[in-house]
C-alpha positions as CSV (number, residue, x, y, z in Angstrom):
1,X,63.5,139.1,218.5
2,X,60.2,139.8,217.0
3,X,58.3,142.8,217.2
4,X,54.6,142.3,218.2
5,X,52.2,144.8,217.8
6,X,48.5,144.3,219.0
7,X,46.5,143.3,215.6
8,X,44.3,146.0,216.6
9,X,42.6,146.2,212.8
10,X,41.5,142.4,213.2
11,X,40.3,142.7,217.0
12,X,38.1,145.8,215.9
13,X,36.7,144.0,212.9
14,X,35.3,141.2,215.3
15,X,34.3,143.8,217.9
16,X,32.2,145.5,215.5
17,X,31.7,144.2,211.9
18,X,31.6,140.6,212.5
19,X,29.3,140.5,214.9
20,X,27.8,144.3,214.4
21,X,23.9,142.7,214.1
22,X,24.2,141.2,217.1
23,X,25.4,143.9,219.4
24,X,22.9,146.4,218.5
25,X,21.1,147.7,220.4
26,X,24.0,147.3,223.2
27,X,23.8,144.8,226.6
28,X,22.8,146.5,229.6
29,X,25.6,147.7,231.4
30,X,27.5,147.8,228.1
31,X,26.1,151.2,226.7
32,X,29.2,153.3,227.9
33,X,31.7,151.8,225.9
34,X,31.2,152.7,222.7
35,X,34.1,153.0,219.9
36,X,36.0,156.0,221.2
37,X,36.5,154.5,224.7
38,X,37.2,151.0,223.3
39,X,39.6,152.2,221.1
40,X,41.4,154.0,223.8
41,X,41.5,150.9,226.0
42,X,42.6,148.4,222.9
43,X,45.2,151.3,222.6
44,X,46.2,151.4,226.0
45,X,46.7,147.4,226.2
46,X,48.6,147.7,223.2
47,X,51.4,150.1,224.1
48,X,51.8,148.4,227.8
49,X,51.8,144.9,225.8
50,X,54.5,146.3,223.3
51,X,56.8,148.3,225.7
52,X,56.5,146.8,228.9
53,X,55.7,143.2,228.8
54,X,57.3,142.1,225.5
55,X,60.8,143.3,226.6
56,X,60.3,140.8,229.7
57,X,59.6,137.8,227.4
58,X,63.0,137.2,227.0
59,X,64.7,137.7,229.6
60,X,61.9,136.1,231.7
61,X,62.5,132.7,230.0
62,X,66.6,132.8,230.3
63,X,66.2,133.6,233.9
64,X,63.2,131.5,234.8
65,X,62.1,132.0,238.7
66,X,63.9,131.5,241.5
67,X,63.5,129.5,244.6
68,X,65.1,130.1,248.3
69,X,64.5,128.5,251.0
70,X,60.8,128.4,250.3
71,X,60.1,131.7,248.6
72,X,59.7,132.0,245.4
73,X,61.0,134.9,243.1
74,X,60.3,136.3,239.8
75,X,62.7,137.2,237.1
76,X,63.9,140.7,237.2
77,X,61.7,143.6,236.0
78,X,58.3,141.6,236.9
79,X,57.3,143.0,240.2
80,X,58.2,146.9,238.8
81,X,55.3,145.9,235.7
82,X,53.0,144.1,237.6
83,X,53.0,147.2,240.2
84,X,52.7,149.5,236.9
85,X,49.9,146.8,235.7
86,X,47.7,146.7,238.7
87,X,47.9,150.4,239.5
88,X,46.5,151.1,236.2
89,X,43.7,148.8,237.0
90,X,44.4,145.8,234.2
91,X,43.4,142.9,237.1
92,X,40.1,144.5,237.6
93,X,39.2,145.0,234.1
94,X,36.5,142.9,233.3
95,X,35.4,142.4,237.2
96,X,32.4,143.7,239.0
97,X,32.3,147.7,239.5
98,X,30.9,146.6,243.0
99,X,34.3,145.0,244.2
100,X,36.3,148.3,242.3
101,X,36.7,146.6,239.1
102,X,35.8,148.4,235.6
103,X,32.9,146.3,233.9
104,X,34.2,145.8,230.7
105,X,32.1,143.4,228.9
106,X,34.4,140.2,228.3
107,X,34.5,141.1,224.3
108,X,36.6,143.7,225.4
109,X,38.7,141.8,227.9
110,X,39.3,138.9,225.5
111,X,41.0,140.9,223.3
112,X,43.6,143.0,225.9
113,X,44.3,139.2,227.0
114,X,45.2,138.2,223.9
115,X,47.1,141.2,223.7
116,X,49.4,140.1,227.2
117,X,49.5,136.9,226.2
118,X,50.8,137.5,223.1
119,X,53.8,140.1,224.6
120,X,54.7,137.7,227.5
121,X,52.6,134.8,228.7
122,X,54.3,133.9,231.8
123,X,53.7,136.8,232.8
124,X,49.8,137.4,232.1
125,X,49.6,133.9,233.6
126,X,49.6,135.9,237.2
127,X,46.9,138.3,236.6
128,X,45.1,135.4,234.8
129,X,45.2,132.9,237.9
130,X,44.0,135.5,239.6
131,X,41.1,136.3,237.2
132,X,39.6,132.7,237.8
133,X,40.0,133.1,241.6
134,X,37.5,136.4,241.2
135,X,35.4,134.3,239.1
136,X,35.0,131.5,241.8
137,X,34.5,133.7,244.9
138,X,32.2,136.0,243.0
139,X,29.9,133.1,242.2
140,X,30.4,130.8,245.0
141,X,31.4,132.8,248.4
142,X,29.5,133.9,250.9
143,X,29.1,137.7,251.4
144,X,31.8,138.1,254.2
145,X,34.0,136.4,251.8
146,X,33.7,138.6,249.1
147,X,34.1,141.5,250.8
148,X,37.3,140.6,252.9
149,X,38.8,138.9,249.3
150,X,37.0,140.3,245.7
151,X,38.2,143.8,246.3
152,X,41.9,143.2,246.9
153,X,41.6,140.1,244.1
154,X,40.5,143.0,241.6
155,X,43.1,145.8,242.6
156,X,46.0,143.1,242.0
157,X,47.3,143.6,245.6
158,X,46.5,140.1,246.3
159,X,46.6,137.0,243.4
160,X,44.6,133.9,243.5
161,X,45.9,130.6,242.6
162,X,43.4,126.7,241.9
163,X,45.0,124.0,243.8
164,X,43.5,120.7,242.1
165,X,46.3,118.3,240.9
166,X,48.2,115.8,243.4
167,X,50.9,114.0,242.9
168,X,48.9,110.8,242.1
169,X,46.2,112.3,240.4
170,X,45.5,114.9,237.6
171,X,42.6,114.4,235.6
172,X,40.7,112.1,238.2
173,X,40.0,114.2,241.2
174,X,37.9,111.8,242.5
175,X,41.5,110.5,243.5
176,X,42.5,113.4,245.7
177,X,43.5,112.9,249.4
178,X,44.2,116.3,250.7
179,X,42.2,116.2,253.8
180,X,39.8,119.2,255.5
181,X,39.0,119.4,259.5
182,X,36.3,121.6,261.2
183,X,38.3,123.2,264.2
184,X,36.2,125.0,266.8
185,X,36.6,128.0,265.5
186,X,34.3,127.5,262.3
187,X,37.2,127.0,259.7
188,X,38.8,123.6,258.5
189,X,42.4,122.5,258.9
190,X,43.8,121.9,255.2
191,X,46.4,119.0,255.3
192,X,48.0,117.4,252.1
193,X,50.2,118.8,249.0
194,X,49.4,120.0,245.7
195,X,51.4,119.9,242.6
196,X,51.8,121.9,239.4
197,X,49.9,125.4,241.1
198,X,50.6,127.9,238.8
199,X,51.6,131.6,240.7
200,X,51.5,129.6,243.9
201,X,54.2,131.2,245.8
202,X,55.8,135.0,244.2
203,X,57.0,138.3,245.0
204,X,54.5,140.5,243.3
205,X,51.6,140.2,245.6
206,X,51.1,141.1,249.3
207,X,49.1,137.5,249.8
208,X,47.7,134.9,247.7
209,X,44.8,133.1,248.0
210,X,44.1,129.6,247.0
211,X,41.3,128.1,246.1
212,X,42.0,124.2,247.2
213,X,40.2,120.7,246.9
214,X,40.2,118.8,250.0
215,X,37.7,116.4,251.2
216,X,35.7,116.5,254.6
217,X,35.6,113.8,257.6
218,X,32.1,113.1,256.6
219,X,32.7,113.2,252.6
220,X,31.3,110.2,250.1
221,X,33.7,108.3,248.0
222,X,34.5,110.2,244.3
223,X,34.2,113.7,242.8
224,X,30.9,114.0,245.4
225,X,33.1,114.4,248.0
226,X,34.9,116.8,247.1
227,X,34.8,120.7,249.0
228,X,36.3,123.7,247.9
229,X,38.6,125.9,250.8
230,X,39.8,129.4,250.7
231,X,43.6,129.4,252.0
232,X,44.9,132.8,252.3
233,X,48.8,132.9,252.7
234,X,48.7,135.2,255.3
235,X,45.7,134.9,257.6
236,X,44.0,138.7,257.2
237,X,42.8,140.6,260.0
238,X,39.0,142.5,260.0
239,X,41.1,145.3,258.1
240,X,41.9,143.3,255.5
241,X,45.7,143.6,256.4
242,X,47.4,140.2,255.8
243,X,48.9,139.2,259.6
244,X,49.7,135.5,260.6
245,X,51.9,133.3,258.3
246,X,49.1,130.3,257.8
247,X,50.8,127.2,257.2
248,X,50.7,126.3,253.9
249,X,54.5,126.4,252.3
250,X,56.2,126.1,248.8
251,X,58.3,122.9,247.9
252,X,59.8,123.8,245.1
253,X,59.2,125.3,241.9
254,X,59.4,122.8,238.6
255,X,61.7,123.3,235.9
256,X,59.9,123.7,232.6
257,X,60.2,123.8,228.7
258,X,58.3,126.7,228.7
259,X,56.6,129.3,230.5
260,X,59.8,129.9,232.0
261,X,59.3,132.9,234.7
262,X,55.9,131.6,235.8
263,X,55.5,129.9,238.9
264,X,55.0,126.3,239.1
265,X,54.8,125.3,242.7
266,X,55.0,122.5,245.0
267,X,52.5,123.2,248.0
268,X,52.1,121.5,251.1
269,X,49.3,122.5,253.5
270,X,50.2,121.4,257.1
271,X,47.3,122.3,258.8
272,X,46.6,125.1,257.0
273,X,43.5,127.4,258.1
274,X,40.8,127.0,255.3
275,X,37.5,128.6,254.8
276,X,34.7,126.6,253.1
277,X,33.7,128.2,249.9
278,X,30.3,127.3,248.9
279,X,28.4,123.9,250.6
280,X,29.7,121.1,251.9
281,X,30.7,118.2,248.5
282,X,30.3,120.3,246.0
283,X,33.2,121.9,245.3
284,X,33.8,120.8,242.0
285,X,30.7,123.0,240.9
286,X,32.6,125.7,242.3
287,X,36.1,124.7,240.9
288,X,34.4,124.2,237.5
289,X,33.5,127.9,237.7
290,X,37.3,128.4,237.7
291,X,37.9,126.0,235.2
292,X,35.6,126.8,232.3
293,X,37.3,130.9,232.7
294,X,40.6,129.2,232.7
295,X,39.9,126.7,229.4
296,X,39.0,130.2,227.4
297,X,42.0,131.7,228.7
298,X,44.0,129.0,227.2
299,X,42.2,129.0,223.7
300,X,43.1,132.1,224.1
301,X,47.2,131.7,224.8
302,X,47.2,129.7,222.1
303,X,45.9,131.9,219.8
304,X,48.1,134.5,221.3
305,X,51.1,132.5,220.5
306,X,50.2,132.0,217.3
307,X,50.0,135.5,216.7
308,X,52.9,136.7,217.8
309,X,54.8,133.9,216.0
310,X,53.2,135.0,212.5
311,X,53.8,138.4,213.0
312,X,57.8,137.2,213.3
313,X,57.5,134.9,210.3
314,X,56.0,137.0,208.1
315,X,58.3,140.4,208.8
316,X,60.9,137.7,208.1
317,X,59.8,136.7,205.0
318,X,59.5,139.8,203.5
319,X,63.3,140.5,204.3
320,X,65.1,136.9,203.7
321,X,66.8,136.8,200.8
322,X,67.4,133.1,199.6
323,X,66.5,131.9,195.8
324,X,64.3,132.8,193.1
325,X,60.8,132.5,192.9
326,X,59.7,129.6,191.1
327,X,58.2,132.1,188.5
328,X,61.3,134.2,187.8
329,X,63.0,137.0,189.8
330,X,60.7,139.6,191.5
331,X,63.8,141.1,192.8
332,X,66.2,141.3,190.0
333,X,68.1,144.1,191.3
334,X,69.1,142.0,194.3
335,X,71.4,138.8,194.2
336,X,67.9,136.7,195.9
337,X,64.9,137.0,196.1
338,X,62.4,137.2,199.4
339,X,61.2,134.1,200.7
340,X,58.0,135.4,200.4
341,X,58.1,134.7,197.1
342,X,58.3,131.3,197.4
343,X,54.7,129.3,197.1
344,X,55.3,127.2,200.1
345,X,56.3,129.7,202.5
346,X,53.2,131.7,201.5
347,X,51.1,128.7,202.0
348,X,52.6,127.8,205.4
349,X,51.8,132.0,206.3
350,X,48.6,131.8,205.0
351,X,47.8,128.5,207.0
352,X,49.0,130.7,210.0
353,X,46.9,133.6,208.7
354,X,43.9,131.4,208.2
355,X,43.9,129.8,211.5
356,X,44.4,133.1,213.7
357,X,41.8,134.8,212.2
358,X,39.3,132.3,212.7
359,X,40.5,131.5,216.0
360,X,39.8,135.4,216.8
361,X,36.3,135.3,215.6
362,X,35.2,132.0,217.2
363,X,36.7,133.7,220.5
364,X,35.0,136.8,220.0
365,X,31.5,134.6,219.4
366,X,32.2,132.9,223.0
367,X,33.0,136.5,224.4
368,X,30.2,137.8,223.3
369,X,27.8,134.8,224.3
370,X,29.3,135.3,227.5
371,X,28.3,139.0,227.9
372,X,24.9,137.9,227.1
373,X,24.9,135.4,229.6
374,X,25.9,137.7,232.4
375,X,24.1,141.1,231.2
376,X,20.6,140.5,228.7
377,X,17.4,141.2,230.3
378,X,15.4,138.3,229.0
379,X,16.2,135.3,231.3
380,X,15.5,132.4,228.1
381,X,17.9,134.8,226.0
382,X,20.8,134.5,229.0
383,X,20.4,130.5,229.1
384,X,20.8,130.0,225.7
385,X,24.3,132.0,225.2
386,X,25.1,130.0,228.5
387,X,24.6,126.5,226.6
388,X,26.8,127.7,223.2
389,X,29.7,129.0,225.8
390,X,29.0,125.4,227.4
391,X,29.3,123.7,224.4
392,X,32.1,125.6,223.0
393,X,34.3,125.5,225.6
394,X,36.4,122.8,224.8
395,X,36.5,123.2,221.5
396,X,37.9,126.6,222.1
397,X,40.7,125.3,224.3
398,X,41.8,121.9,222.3
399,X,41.4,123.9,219.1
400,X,43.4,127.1,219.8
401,X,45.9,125.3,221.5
402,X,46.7,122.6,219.0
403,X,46.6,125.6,216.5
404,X,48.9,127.2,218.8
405,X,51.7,124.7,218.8
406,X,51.6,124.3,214.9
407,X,51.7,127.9,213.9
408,X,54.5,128.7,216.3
409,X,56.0,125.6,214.6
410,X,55.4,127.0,211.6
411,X,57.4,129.9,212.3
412,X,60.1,128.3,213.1
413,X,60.2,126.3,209.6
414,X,59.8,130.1,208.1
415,X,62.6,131.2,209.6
416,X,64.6,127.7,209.0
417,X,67.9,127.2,210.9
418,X,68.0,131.1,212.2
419,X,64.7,130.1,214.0
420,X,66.2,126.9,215.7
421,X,68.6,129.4,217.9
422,X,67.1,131.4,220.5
423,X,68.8,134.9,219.3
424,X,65.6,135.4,217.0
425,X,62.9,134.3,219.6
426,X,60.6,131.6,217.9
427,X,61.8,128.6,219.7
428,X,60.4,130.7,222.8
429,X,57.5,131.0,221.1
430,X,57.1,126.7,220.9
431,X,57.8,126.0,224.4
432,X,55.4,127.8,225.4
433,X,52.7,127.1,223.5
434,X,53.5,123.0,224.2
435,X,51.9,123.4,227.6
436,X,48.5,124.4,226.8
437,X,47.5,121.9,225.3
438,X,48.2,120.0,228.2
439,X,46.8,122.8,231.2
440,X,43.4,122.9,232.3
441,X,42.2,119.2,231.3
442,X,44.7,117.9,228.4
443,X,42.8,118.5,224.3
444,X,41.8,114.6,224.5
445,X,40.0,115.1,227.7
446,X,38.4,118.4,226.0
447,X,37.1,116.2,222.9
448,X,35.6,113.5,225.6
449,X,34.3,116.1,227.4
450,X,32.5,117.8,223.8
451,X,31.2,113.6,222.9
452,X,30.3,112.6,226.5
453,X,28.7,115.5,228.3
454,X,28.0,118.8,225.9
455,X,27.2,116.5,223.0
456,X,24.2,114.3,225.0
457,X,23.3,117.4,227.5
458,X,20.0,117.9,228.4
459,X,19.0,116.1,225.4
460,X,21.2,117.3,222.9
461,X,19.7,121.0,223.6
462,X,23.4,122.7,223.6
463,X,24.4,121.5,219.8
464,X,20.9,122.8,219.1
465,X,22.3,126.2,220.6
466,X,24.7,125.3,217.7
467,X,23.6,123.5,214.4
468,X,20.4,126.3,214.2
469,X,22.0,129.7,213.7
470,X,24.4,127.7,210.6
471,X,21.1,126.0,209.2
472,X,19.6,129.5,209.3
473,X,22.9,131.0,207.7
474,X,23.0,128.5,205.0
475,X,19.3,128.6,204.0
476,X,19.2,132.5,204.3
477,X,22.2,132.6,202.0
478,X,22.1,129.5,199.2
479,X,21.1,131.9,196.4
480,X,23.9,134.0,197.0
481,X,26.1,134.8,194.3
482,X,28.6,136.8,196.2
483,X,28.6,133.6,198.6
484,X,29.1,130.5,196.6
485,X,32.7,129.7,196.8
486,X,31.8,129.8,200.5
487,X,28.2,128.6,201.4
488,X,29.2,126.0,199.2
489,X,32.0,124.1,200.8
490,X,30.7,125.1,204.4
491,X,26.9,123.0,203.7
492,X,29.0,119.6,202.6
493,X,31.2,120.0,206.4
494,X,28.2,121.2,208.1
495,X,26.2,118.0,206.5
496,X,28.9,115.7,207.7
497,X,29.3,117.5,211.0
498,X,25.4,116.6,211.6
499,X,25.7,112.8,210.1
500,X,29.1,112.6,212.5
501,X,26.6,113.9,215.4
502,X,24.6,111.0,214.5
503,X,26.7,108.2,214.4
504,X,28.7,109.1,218.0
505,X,25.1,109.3,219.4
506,X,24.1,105.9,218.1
507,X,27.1,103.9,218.5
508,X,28.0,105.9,221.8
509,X,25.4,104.8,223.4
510,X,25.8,100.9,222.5
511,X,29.9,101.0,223.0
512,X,31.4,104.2,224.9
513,X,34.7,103.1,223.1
514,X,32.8,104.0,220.0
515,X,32.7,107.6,221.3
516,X,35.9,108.2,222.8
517,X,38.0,107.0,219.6
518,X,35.9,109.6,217.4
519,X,36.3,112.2,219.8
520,X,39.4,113.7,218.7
521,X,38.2,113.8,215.3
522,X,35.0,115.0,216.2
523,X,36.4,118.1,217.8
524,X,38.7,119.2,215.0
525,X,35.4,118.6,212.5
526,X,33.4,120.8,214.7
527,X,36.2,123.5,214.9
528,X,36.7,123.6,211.0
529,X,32.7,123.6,210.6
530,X,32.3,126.7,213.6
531,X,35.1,128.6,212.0
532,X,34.2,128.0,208.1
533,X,30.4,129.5,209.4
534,X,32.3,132.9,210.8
535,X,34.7,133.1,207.7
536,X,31.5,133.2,206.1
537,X,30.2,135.6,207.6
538,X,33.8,137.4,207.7
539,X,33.4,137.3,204.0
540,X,29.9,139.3,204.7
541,X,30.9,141.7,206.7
542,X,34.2,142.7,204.4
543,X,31.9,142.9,201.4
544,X,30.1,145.6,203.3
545,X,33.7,147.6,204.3
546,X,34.1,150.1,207.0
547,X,36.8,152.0,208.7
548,X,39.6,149.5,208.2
549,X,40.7,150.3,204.8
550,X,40.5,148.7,201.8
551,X,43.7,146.6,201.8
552,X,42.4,144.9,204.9
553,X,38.9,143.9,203.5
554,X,40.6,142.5,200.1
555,X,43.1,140.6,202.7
556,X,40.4,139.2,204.8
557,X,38.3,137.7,202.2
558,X,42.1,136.5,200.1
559,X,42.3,134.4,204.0
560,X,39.1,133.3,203.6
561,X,39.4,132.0,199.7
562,X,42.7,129.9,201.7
563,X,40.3,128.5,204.4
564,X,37.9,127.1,202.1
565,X,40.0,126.1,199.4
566,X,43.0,124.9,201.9
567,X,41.7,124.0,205.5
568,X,37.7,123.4,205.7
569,X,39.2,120.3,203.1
570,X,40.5,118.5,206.1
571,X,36.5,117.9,207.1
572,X,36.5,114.9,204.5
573,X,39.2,112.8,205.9
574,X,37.9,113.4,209.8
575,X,34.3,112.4,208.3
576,X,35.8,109.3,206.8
577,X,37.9,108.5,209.9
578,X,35.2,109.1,212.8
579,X,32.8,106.9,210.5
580,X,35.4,104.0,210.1
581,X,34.7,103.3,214.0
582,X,36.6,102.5,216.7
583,X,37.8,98.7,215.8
584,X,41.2,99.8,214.8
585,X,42.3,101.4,218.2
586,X,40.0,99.1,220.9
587,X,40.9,95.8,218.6
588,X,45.0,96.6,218.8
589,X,46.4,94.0,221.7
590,X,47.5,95.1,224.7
591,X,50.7,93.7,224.7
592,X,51.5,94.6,220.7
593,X,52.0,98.4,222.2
């Protein structure tokens, strides 16, 4: 099985160095954590990703939950380390100190998720669910709700779930059926069934709460009908203590590739005593809330994944023996050489590398947008970081998560045949990573959403948000030297980028097919152009050193000589393709499929 240790070197390089200018002086609210404290809370996430959550991974999958007679449990060994996680207050760690929660700004948080992902993601998905649940009543409930619900939400003693998919619709919620009645009382009787609710029914939590779509008596036809209803499990008294059974019950649970030993439920409410959350029809701002939390969290399993499958691949190819190097024996005392040696396994490392890397900084730029969003001072200042997280929300999920599923991939090819069999845990590694890039909106409906909504928004303001800081960067920066092999290659992706831009907003707007055959495309160019602008800047920062050492400053700019010369590349064939147009997918007949 593979080892993972947090990459703690690379997460405090993006904390600090990559985006040092930025954080100074610090966010209000942010001024406490400063590097010792950080460092003891990366530390801290590290060792109870390493010794307690990793060892689960395994045995989590084999096992996979259980079902019985409509409760739902979780592979041995979960509920002792969620108890051990939520007592040392993990839930709560980015939540509001008002509800008992710590504050930690979310370029802190994003990393000790990563970290849990990495170690175990069927488990983190728990604490994670229940993340987006805080999210959604902290933005959206009223003030009894929040404090009857955010304070047990942020201990861990109660989990959240989003109930949004039916069986005949996933995508299109303007499709759902499930059905919301005022009683006399003031609530709403909940009646219809939900499919695919991850952490829907367990054994680690006292009660859950679920956040469901249903529609009102009086609601309109389409997503403008839709309402958002609090269903606790257990109906909770004024205490808070969870009393009457409310009737909403588990199917069944669904048996998966991956994500073995988390919880996909069947739920049927019968009934079921639901409190509005929010005003009447507009529930899908409030799921949305939910949402757009839970998209980053799956840019960020991917990257996870990836992470942890590199760090397997690469310990392994510094210890398999098979051949000589192409350029003669580097271990001539030994019957084989390392496959390390060998160019293509470096290059399919590298491409790991590469990826990760960039992945981590375009995550910690979102993280950080995000604290400026929720902390700055200056109102202008807190809407503009809110339009780049906006616009680079999807990009962040499709583009992590395809990188995801091809690095883990990848380390499977490293490891050949002995990576095939689940003795060495990569496979693992595979499944799981296949379902985010499904979760949470599938990466195609991600790339529509970039073309059809961020894209056109408020007249194009949010790529604004975007294409200036790069124009500034590359202007700022053409004359330098030290920069050339980088500035260089990043102005000809950039420059197609913007005449990409162009042509979807022209031809989008005369044929939509036009934009939704680019938009694939469109969002892998924009990925390779946001992360070739932080590589360069990457390149700055480990030019000016620090306290990382110097092995890892001559490694980070070797990964960004790969980028430029290896990956950024790929902008010319998406350029060529998203200009071709749309004739050769709309123009195939129907019946020649």
């Amino acid at each position: 099985m593979p080892v993972y240790d947090a990459p703690l070197a690379d997460m405090r390089f993006v904390l600090r160095e990559l985006f040092a200018a930025e954080r100074t002086p610090p966010l209000p609210g942010s001024e406490e954590y400063g590097d010792e404290l950080v460092d003891a809370v990366l530390a801290a996430g590290a060792k109870l990703a390493r010794s307690v959550l990793a060892p689960l991974n395994r045995s989590g999958d084999e096992a996979g939950c259980r079902f019985d007679d409509g409760q739902v449990y979780t592979p041995q060994g979960f509920r002792d380390a969620y108890a051990r996680f939520a007592a040392d207050g993990w839930v709560g760690l980015a939540a509001d100190p008002e509800y008992g929660g710590q504050g930690v700004p979310q370029s802190i948080a994003v990393l000790v998720q990563e970290m849990f992902a990495s170690a175990n993601l069927s488990f983190s998905m728990y604490p994670g669910l229940t993340h987006g649940a805080y999210h959604a009543i902290h933005r959206w409930g009223s003030d009894a709700q929040r404090r009857m619900y955010l304070p047990r939400l942020v201990d861990g003693s109660w989990s959240g779930t989003m109930c949004l998919t039916e069986p005949h619709c996933g995508t299109d919620l303007g499709l759902i059926r499930t059905r919301a009645q005022p009683t006399p009382a003031g609530a709403h009787a909940i009646t219809g069934s939900k499919i695919f609710i991850s952490a829907g029914e367990h054994d680690l939590t006292r009660n859950i709460v679920h956040l469901v779509l249903a529609r009102l008596p009086d609601a309109p036809a389409g997503i403008k009908g839709i309402s958002m209803f609090l269903v606790p499990k257990f109906l909770p008294g004024e205490d808070g203590t969870p009393g009457a059974r409310n009737a909403v019950s588990c199917g069944g649970i669904e048996h998966k590739m991956g994500i073995r030993a988390s919880a996909t439920c069947q739920l049927h409410f019968d009934g079921a005593t639901g409190f509005l959350v929010g005003a009447p029809h507009k529930g899908m701002r409030a799921m949305f809330t939910m949402m757009n939390a839970a998209r980053l969290t799956v840019g960020v399993q991917g990257l996870a994944l990836a992470e942890a499958s590199y760090q397997g691949a690469a310990a392994y190819a510094r210890e398999r023996l098979q051949g000589r190097a192409p350029g003669g024996a580097v271990r001539p005392e030994a019957d084989a050489d390392p496959i390390l040696a060998h160019p293509d396994v470096r290059r399919m490392l590298l491409h790991m590398r590469a990826g990760i890397e960039g992945a981590r900084a375009l995550v910690g730029w979102a993280a950080h947008e995000l604290d400026v969003a929720e902390r700055h001072a200056d109102a202008a200042r807190r809407d503009a970081a809110q339009d780049l997280v906006s616009l680079l929300t999807p990009v962040i999920k499709a583009c992590l998560t395809d990188m995801g599923s091809e690095c883990t991939n990848l380390g499977v090819q490293i490891y050949g045949g002995h990576g095939y069999i689940r003795d060495n845990g990569m496979e693992q590694l595979v499944r799981d990573a296949r379902i985010c890039q499904i979760y949470e909106g599938t990466n195609g409906v991600q790339a529509m959403d970039l073309v059809a909504r961020k894209l056109p928004a408020h007249g194009g303001r949010l790529l604004r948000r975007f294409f200036h800081p790069i124009a500034d960067f590359l202007a700022a920066h053409a004359a330098d030297e030290s920069l050339v092999p980088f500035v260089g290659p990043l102005h000809k992706a950039f420059r197609r980028l913007q005449q990409a831009s162009a042509y979807i907003a022209q031809r989008g707007t005369e044929d939509a097919d036009e934009a939704g055959a680019a938009a694939s495309e469109y969002l892998r160019l924009f990925a390779l152009v946001a992360q070739g602008y932080l590589w360069c800047r990457a390149v700055q920062a480990a030019a000016r050193g620090g306290a990382q050492g110097e092995a890892f400053y001559r490694a980070k700019r070797g990964t960004a000589q790969f980028y430029f010369q290896r990956v950024l590349p790929q902008s010319g064939a998406l350029f060529a393709a998203i200009m071709g147009g749309a004739g050769a997918i709309t123009q195939y007949r129907d019946e020649d499929f």
